[in-house]
C-alpha positions as CSV (number, residue, x, y, z in Angstrom):
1,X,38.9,-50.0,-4.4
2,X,40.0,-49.8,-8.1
3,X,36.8,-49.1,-9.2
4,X,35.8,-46.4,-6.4
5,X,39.0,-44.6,-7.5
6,X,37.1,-44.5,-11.3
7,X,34.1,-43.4,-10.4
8,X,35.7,-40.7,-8.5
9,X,37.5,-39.5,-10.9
10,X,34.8,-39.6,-13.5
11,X,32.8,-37.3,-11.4
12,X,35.8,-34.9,-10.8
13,X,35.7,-35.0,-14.9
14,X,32.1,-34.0,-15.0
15,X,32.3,-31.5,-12.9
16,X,35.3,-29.8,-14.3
17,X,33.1,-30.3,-17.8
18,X,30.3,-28.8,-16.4
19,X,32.2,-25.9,-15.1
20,X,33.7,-25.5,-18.1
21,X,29.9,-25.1,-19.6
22,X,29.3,-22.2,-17.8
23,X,31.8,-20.7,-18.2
24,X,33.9,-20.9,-15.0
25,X,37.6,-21.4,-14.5
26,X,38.7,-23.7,-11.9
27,X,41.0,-21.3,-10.3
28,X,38.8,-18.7,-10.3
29,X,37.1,-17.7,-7.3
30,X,33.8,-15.3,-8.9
31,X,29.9,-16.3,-8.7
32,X,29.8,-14.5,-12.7
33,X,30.3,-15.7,-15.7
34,X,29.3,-14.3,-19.3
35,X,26.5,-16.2,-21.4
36,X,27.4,-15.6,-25.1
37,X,24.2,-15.1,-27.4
38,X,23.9,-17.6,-30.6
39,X,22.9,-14.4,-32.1
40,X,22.8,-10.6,-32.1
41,X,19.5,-9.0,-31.3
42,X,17.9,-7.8,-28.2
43,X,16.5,-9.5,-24.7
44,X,12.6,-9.6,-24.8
45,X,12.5,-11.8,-22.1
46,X,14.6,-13.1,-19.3
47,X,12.8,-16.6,-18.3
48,X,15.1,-17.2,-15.4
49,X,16.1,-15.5,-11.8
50,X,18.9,-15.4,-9.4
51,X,20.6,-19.0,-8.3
52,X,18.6,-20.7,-11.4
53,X,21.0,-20.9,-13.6
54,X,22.7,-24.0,-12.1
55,X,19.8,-26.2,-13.2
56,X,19.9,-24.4,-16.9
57,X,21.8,-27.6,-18.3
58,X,19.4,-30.2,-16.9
59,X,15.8,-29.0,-18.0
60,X,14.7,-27.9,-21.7
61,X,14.1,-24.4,-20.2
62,X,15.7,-21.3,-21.6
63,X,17.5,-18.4,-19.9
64,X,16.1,-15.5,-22.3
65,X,14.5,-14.8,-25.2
66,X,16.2,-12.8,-27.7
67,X,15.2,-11.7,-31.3
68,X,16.6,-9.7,-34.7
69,X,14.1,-6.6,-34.8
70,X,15.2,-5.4,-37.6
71,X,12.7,-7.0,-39.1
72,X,9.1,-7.6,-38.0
73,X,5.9,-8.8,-38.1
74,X,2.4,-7.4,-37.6
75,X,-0.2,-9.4,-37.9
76,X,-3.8,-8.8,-38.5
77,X,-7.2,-10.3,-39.9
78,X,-8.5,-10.3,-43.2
79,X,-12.2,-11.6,-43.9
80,X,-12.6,-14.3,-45.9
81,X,-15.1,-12.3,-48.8
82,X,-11.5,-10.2,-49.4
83,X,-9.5,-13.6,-49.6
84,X,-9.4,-13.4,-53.4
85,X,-7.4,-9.6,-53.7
86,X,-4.9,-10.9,-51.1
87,X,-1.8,-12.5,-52.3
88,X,1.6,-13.5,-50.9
89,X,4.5,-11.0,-51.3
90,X,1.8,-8.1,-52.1
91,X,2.3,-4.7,-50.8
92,X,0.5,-3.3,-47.4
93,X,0.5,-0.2,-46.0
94,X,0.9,-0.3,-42.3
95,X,-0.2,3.2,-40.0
96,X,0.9,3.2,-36.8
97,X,-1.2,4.9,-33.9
98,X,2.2,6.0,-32.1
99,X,3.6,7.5,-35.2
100,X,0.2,9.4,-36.7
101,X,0.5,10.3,-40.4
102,X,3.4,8.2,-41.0
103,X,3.2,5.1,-43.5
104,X,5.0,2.3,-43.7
105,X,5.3,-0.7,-46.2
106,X,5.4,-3.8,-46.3
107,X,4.9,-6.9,-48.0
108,X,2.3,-10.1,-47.3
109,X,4.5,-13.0,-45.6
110,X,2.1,-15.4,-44.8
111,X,-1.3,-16.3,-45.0
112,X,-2.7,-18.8,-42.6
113,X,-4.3,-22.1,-44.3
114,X,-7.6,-22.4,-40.8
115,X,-10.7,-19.5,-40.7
116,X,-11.1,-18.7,-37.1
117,X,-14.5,-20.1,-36.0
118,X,-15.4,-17.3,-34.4
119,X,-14.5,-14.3,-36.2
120,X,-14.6,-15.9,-39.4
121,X,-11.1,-14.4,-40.4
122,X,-8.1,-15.7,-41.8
123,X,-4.8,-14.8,-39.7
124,X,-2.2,-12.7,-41.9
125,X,1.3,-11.8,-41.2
126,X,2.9,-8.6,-42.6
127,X,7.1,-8.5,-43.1
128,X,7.8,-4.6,-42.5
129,X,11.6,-3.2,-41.9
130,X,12.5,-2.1,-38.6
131,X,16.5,-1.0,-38.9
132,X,15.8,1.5,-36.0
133,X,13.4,-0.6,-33.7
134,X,10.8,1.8,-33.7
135,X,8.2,-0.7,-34.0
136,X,8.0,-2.7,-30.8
137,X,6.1,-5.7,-29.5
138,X,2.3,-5.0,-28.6
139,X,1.9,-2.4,-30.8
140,X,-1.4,-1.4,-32.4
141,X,-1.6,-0.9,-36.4
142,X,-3.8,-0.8,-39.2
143,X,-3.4,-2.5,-42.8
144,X,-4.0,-1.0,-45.6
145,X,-3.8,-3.5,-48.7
146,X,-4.8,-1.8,-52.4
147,X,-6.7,-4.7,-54.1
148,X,-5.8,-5.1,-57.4
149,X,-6.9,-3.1,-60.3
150,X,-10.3,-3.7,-62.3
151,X,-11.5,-5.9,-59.0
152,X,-13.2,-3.1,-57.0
153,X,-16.7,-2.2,-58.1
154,X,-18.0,1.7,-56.4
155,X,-21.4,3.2,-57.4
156,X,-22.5,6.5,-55.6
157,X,-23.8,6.5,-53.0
158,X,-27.0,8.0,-53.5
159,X,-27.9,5.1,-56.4
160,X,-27.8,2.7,-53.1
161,X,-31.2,2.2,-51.9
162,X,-31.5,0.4,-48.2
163,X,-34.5,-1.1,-46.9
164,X,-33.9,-2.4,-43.2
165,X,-31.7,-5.2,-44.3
166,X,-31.6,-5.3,-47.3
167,X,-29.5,-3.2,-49.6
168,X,-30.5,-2.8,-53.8
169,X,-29.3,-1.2,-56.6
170,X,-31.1,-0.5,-60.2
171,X,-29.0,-2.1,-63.0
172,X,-29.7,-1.6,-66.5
173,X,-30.9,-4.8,-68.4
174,X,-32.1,-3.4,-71.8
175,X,-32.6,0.1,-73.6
176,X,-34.3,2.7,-70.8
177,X,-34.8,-0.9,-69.1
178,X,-33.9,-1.7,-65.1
179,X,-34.0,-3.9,-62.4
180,X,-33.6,-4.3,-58.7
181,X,-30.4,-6.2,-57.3
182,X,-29.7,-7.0,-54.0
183,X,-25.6,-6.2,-53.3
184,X,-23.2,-5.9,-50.2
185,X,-22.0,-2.6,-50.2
186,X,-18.2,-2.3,-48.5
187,X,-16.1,0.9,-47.7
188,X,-17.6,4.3,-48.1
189,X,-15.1,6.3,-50.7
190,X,-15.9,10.2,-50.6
191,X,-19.5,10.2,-53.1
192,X,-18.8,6.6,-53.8
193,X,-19.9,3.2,-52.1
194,X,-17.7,-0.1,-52.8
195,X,-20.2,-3.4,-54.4
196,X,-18.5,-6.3,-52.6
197,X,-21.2,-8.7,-53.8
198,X,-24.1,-9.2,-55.8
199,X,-25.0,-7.3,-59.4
200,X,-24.0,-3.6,-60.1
């Protein structure tokens, strides 16, 4: 009998703990209570619906999803023959299709260590300020990253001579002297071709 009485009260315990945990009182007679956030940011996602938060405490899955957008990310690709002009903390410019003719910097936060297999591209994640969340999730941009001086090569175009796949320039090699080199041209610069590879 005595140990009946125990149990019963250590369930009446639990439950006023539990009720307590969600923030009930146990005079009160309302179906709501309020969920405080760990932090201050804004709901991306609420995982959860009506009547499911009862089983909240007794499974690893959460109620929402909420994030400081003051700050963000945008992430992009960057080829691994441009790997060498891309450094951590360097400066990007990011364009925004929803904002057209506006720029916006940022700063390289990471750099991914895998290629993807199929792409061939390195994953890269750009820190940009976002005070008035004007940047939201999903959106499309472009990056813009300067490469460092002395490290781009441009020729003009017209010195570029193409022959189905393969692309050649005349370098000088003595007095009145020169010879073919294959090269991989890049971006196109007004008048001017960029040399991303070979002998120019």
């Amino acid at each position: 009998m005595k140990a009946a009485d125990e149990s019963a009260h250590a369930e009446e315990d639990r439950a006023r703990q539990r009720i307590h945990e969600l923030g009930f009182s146990e005079s009160g007679t309302g179906d709501e209570a309020p969920i405080p956030a760990p932090i201050t940011g804004t709901v991306l996602d609420v995982t959860t619906g009506t009547g499911e938060l009862q089983r909240s405490l007794d499974n690893a899955s959460g109620v929402a999803t909420i994030a400081n957008l003051d700050s963000v990310w945008v992430t992009g690709d960057i080829f691994e023959r441009d790997l060498a002009t891309v450094k951590l903390h360097q400066s990007v410019s990011v364009h925004f299709p929803a904002y057209p003719g506006e720029e916006v910097h940022g700063t390289v936060a990471m750099i991914v260590d895998s290629l993807d297999p199929t792409t061939h591209a390195l994953k890269l994640r750009v820190a940009i300020r976002n005070p008035q969340h004007r940047f939201k999730a999903g959106m499309y941009a472009t990056l813009q990253i300067e490469r460092p001086p002395g490290s781009r090569v441009t020729v003009p175009i017209e010195a570029v001579l193409r022959n189905g796949s393969i692309t050649e320039v005349y370098v000088p090699i003595g007095k009145g002297r020169y010879a073919r080199s294959r090269v991989i041209t890049g971006e196109e610069h007004g008048k001017t071709v960029e040399i991303l590879a070979g002998s120019a």
